[in-house]
C-alpha positions in Angstrom: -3.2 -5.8 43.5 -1.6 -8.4 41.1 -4.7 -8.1 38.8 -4.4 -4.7 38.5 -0.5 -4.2 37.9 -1.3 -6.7 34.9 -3.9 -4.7 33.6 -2.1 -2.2 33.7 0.7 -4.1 32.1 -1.2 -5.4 29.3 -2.7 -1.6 28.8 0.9 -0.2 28.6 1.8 -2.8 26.0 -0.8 -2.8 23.9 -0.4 1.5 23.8 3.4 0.9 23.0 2.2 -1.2 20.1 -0.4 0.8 18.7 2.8 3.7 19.1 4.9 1.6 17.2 2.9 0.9 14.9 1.8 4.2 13.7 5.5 5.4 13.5 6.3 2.6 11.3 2.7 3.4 9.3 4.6 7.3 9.1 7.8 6.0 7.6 6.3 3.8 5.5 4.0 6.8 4.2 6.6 8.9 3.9 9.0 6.8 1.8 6.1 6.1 -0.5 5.5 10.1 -0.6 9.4 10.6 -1.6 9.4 7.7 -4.1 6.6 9.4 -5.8 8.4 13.5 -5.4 11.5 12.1 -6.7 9.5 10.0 -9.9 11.6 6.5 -9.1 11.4 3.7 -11.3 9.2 0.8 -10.4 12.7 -1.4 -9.7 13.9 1.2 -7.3 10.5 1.3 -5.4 10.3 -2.1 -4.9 14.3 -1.9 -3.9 13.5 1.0 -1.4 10.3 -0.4 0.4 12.0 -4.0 0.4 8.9 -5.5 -1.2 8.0 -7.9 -3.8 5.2 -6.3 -6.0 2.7 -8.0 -7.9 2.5 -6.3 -11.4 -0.7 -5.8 -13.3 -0.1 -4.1 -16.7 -2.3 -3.2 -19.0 -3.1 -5.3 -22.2 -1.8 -8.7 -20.2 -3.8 -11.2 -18.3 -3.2 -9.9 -14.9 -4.9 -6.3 -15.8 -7.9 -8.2 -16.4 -7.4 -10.2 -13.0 -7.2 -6.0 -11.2 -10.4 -5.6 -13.2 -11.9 -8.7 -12.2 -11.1 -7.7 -8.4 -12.8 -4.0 -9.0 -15.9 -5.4 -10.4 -16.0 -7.4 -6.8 -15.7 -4.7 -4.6 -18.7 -2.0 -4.1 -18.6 0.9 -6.4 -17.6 3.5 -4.5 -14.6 1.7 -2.8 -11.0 2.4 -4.1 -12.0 5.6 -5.8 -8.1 6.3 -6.4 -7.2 2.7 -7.7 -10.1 2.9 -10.0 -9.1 6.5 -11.8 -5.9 4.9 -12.0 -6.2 2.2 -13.7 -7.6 4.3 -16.7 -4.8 6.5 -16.0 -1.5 4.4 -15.9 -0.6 1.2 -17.9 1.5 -0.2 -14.6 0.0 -0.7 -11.2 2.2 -2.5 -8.8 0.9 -4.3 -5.4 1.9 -6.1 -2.6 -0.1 -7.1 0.5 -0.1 -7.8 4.2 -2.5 -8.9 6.9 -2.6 -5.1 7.9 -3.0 -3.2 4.5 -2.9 -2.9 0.7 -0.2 -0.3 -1.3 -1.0 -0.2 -5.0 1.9 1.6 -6.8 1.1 3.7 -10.0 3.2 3.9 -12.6 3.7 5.8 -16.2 4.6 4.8 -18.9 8.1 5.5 -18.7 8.1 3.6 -15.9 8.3 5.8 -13.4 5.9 6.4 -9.9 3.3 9.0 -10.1 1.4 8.3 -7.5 0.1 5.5 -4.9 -2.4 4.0 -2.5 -2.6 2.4 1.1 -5.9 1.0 2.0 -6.4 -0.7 5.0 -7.2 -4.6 5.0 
């Protein structure tokens, strides 16, 4: 009986989690899909999603870096990063142990458009 009430306790948790963790995968979606509709700047992204981006822009040493990291991966992975790096001079990303957001931005510095790719 005790066996049982803790598999079913570790069940319940680990359902709550995965819960929690798509709402938060939601908001964080749909903060990323505003940020783009309303074309904020790079500085107020970064501000909004509390993160610290790394910056690769075009014509520096770190866009050679995102290149470097393309020509790693399989050809047909990151489809969307890879159209836009021709597209945008600015791509902004930050990292966890769960996932990837790459940021796209103009050259007025403003967010077009974005990716999350999981880890």
């Amino acid at each position: 009986m005790i066996r049982s009430t803790l598999v079913h306790a570790i069940l319940w948790s680990s359902l709550l989690a995965g819960a929690c963790m798509m709402s938060a995968d939601a908001r964080y979606i749909a903060e990323l899909d505003s940020i783009v509709k309303e074309h904020a700047t790079e500085q107020q992204a970064a501000e909004r999603l509390q993160l610290k981006f790394e910056v690769y822009e075009r014509g520096k040493p770190s866009w050679d870096s995102l290149q470097a990291f393309l020509l790693r991966e399989p050809a047909d992975s990151f489809a969307k990063l890879r159209e836009a790096v021709s597209k945008y001079p600015r791509i902004l990303y930050h990292t966890t142990e769960w996932r990837m957001t790459w940021v796209f931005v103009d050259e007025q510095g403003l967010v077009r458009d974005y990716l999350v790719s999981s880890q």
